[in-house]
LUMKE-147274 format. One record per residue (C-alpha): residue number from 1; x, y, z. Coordinates in steps of 0.001 Angstrom, whole numbers. Layout:
% LUMKE-147274
vexza num: NUM | c1: X | c2: Y | c3: Z
...
***
This chain:
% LUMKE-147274
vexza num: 1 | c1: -35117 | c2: 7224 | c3: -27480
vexza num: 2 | c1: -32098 | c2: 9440 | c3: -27097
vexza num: 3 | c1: -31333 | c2: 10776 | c3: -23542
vexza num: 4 | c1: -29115 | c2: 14031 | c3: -22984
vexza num: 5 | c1: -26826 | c2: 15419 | c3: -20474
vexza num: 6 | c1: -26805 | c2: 19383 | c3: -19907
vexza num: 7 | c1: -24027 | c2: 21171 | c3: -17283
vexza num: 8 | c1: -26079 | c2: 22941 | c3: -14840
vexza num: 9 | c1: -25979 | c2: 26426 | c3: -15520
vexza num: 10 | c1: -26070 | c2: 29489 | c3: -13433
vexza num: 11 | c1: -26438 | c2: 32514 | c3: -15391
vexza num: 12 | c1: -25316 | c2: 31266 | c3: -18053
vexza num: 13 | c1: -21755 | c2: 30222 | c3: -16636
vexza num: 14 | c1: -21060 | c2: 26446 | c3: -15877
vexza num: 15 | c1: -21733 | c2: 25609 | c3: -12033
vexza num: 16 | c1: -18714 | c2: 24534 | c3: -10132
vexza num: 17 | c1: -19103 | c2: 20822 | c3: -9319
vexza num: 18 | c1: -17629 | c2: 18872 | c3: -6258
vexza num: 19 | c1: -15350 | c2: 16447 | c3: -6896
vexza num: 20 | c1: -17032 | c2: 12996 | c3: -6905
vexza num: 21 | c1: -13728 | c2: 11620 | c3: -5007
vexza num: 22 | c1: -13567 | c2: 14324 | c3: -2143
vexza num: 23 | c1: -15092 | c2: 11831 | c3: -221
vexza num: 24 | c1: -13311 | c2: 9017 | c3: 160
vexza num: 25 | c1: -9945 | c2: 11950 | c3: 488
vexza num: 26 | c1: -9908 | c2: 10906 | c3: 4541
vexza num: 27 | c1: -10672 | c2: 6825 | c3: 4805
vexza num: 28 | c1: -7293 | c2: 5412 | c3: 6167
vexza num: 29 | c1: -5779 | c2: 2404 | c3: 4469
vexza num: 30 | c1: -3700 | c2: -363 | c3: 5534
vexza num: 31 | c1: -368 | c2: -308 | c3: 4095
vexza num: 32 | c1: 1686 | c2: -3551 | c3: 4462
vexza num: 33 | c1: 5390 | c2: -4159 | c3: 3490
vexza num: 34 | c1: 5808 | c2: -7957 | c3: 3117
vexza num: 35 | c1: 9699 | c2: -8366 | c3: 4494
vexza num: 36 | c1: 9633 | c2: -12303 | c3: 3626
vexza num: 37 | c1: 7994 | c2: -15909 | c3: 4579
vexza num: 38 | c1: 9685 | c2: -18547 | c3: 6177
vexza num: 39 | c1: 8339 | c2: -22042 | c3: 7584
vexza num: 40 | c1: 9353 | c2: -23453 | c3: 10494
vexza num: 41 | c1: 8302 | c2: -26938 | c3: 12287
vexza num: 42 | c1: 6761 | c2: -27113 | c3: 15350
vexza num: 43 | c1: 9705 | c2: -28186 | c3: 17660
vexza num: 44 | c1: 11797 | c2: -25092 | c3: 16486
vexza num: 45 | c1: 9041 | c2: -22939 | c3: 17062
vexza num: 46 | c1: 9157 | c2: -24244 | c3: 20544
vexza num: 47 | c1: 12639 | c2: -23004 | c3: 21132
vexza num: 48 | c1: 12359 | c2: -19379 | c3: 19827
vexza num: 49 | c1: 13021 | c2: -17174 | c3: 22241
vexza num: 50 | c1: 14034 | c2: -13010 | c3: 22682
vexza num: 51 | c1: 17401 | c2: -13222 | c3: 21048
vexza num: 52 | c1: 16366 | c2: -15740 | c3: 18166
vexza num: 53 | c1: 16817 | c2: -15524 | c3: 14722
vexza num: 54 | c1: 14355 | c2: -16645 | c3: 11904
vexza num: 55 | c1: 15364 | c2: -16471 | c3: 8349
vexza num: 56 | c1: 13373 | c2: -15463 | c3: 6155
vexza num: 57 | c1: 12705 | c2: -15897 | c3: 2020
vexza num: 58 | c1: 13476 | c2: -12602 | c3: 1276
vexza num: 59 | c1: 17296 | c2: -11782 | c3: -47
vexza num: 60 | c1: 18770 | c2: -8661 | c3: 1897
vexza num: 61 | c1: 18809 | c2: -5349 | c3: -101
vexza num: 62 | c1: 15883 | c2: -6960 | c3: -2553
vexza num: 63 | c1: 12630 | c2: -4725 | c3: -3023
vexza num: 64 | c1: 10087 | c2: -5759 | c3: -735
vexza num: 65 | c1: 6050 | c2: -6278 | c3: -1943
vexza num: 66 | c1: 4038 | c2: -3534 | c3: -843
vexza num: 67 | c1: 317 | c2: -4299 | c3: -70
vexza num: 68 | c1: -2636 | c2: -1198 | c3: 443
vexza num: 69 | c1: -5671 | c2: -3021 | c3: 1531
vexza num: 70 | c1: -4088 | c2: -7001 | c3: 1010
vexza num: 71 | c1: -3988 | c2: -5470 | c3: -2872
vexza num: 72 | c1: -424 | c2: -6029 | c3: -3874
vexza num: 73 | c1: 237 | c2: -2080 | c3: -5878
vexza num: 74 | c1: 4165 | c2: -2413 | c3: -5956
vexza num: 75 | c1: 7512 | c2: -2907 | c3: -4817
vexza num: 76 | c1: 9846 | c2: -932 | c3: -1980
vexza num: 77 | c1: 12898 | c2: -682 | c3: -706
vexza num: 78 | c1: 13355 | c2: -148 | c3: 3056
vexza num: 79 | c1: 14921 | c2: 3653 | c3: 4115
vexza num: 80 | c1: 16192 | c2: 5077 | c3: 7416
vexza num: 81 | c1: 14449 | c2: 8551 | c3: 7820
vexza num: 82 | c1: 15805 | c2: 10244 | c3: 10910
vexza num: 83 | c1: 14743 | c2: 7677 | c3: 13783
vexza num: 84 | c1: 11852 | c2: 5945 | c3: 11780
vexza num: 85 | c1: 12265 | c2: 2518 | c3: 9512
vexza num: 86 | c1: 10659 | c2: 3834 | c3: 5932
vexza num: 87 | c1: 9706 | c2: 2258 | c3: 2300
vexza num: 88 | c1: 10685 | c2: 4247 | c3: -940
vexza num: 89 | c1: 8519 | c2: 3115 | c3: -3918
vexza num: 90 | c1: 10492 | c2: 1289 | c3: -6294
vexza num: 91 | c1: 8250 | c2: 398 | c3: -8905
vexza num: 92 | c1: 3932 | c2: 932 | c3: -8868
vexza num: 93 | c1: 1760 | c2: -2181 | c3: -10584
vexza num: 94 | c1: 219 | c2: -451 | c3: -13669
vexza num: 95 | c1: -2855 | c2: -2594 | c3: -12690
***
């Protein structure tokens, strides 16, 4: 049994299809920029306070993991643009 596929025709001219992907164009996804991990016991997390410091993993001026929906696509480096803190893409994941 063989099956077959045909382009819908009108007069005699190939229809003009929507694109399967228009949509999903408009759903929002969460970007996250993963600056770093640090741990921390207990009794110092007791004394933070506004002014406090925490170190974190991540060495200054390295490219930061960029997440779109907790899937990790790539790598970024933070950017001042005008008044807002930015990511340029550095590298995509070619997975």
């Amino acid at each position: 049994m063989s099956t077959s596929f045909q382009t819908p025709t009108t007069n005699g001219s190939p229809m003009a299809t929507a694109d399967p992907f228009q949509g999903f164009l408009d759903i929002p996804m969460e970007v996250i920029v993963d600056l770093g991990t640090t741990k921390i016991k207990i009794s110092e997390l007791l004394t933070i306070e506004p002014g406090s410091v925490i170190g974190l993993s991540q060495l200054v001026g390295a490219d930061l993991v960029v997440y779109v929906n907790n899937v990790r696509i790539g790598r970024g480096a933070i950017v001042a643009l005008e008044d807002r803190t930015c990511v340029r893409i550095t590298e995509l994941l070619a997975e």
